[in-house]
N, C-alpha and C positions, 0 to 999 in steps of 0.2 A: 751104234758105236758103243764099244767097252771101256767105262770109266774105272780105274782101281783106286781107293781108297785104305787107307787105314783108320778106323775106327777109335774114335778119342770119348765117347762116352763114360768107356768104363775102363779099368785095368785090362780085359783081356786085350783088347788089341787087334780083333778080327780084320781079316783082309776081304775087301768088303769090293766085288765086280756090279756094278750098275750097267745093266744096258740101256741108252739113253732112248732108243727108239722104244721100248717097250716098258720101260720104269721098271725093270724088272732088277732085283738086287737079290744077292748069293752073297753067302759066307760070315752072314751076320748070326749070335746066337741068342739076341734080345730083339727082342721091338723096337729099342731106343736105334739100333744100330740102321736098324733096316728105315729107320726114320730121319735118320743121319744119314744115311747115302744116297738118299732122296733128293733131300736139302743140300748136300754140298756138289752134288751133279746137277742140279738147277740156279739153285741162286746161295754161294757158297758166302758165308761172314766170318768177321775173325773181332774178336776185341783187339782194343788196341793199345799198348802202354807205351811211356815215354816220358819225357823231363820238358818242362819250361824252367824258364828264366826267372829268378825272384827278384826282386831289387830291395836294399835295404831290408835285408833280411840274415839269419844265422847261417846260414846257408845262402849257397847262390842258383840251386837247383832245385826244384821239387816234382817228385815222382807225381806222375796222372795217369790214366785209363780211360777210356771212353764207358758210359756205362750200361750201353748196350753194344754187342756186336756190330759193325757195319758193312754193306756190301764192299768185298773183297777188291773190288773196282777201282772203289773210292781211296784206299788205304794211303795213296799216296799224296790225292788232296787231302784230307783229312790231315797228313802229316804236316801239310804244308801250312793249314791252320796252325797247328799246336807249335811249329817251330816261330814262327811268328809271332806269338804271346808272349808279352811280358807282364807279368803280378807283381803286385808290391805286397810285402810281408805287412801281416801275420796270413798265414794261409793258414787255415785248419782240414782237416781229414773229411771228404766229402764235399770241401766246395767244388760249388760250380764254377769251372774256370772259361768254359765256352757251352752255351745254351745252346741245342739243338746242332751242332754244328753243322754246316752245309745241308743240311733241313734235313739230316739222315735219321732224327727222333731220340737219338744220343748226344747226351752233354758228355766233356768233358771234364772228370773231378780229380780233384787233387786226391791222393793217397796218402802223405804227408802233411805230419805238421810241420810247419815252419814259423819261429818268431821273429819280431821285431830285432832287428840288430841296437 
């Protein structure tokens, strides 16, 4: 089967066909690409960003990301973690808001700072 991709490595943007029976990948015009349409025809991840809940904070929301990619699968548990977090302020840039989350080897961290109200 032929899988098409577009190519997020780099600026160009190559349109990138995998054949899934033979790993075989066209249209790529780096190494990175042909390695990227590898990995997103097998086991495809995405980071992931979004807002928790602050409490007693200057703000009532503060931006997060997970800070590894996670399988593409999960994106919607994962969500389901992160919407369910509530932090109390002071958050700083880089906490850890959820360890390891669903054992995917990715915390997620705040992007934000946020202080005390």
């Amino acid at each position: 089967m032929i899988k098409k991709f577009v190519c997020i490595q780099c600026p160009r943007g190559c349109q990138l066909e995998v054949d899934t029976d033979t790993m075989t990948v066209t249209g790529f015009s780096c190494p990175r690409g042909k390695e990227y349409g590898i990995h997103e025809a097998t086991h495809p991840v995405r980071t992931i960003t979004s807002t928790v809940l602050v409490t007693r904070g200057s703000l009532t929301r503060c931006t997060c990301k997970t800070s590894l990619p996670v399988p593409k699968e999960m994106i919607f548990d994962v969500m389901k973690e992160i919407d369910a977090l509530r932090v109390e302020a002071p958050v700083k840039i880089g906490d850890v808001l959820i360890h390891d989350v669903l054992h995917t080897g990715s915390d997620v961290i705040a992007t934000k700072n946020i202080e005390r109200e």
